[in-house]
C-alpha positions in Angstrom: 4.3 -1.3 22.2 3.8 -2.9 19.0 5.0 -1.5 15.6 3.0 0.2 12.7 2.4 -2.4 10.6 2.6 -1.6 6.5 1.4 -3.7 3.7 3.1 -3.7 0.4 1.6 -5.3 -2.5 3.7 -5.3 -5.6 4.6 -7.8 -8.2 8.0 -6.4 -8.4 10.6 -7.6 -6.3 12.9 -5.0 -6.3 10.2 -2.3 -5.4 9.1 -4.6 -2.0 12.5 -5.0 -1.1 12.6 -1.3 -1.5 10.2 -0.8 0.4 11.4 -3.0 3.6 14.4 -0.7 3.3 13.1 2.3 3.2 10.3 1.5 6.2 11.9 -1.2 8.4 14.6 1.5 10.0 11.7 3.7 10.6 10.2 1.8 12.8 7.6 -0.1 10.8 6.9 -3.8 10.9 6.4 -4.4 6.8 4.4 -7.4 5.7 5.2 -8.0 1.6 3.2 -9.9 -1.4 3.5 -9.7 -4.8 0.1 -12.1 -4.9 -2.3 -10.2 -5.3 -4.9 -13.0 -5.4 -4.0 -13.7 -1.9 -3.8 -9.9 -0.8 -7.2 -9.9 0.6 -6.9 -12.8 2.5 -3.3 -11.7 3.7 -4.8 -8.4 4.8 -7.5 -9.8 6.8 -5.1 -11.9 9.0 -2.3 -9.8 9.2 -4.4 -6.6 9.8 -2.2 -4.1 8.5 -2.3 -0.2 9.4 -2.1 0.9 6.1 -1.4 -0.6 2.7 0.7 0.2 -0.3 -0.8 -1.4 -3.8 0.5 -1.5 -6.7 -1.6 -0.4 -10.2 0.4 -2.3 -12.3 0.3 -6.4 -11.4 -0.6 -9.4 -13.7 -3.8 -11.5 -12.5 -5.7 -8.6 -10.9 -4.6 -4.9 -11.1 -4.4 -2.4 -8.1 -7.5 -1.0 -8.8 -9.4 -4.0 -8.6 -7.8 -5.0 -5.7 -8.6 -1.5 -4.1 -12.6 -2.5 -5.0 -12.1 -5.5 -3.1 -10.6 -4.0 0.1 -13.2 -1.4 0.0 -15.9 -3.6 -0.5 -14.9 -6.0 2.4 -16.9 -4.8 5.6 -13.7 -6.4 7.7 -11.0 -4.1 6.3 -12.5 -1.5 4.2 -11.4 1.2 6.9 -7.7 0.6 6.2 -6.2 3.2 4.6 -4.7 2.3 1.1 -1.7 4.4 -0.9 -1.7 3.5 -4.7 2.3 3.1 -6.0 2.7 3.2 -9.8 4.6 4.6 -12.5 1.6 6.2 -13.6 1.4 9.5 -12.9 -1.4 11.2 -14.6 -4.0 13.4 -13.2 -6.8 10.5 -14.3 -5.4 7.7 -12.5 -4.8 9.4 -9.1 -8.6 11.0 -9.8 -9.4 6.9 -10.7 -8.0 5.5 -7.3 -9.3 8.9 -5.1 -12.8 8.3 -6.4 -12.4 4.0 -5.1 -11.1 5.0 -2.2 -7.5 5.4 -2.2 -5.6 8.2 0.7 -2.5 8.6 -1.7 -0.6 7.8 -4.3 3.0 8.0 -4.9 4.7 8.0 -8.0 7.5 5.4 -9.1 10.5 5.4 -9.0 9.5 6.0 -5.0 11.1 8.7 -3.1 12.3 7.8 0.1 11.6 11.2 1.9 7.5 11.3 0.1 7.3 7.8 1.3 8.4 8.4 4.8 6.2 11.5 4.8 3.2 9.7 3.4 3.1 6.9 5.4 3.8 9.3 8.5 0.4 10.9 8.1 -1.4 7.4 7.8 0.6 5.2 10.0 2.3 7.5 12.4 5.0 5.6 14.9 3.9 5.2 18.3 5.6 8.1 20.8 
């Protein structure tokens, strides 16, 4: 049986290795970019079961991104968790109304991340 499969799209290093640390001994297979000019692309070949975006990234901001992915017939159904340092009321409201499931706060806790992506990408029993 194959592995969840997370994407995490972050600019930040330290937060996608993070991330792999956090997810990998779970049981997830974790796919990382920190382009996110090529996350769409990356998406539709590596069909993740849920992704993690970033608010915060140079080029082309999480938002934006999630507009893309929810505008793109081929992956549009994936379910997307925002991650930023940005926790007011107006940005989770912002990426709820595009089309976000979640959004975690950063620094990320390891036990609301595990949790999260357990409702979204459950392991395989």
């Amino acid at each position: 049986m194959s592995k969840p499969k997370i994407m995490v799209i972050d600019d930040d290093m330290k937060t996608l290795e993070l991330m792999e640390a956090i997810l990998i001994p779970k049981g997830h297979e974790v796919i990382t970019t920190s382009d996110p000019l090529q996350a769409v692309a990356l998406i539709i070949v590596n069909k993740p079961d849920l992704i993690l975006l970033d608010v915060m990234m140079p080029m082309l901001d999480g938002y934006s991104l999630l507009s893309e992915i929810k505008k793109n017939n081929t992956i549009s159904k994936i379910p997307v968790v925002m991650l930023t340092a940005l926790g007011f009321e107006l940005n989770k409201e912002l990426a709820h109304n595009l089309g976000a499931v979640g959004y975690i706060t950063k620094p990320v806790d390891s036990a609301e991340l595990i949790q999260t992506v357990s409702i979204y990408c459950p392991l395989a029993k």
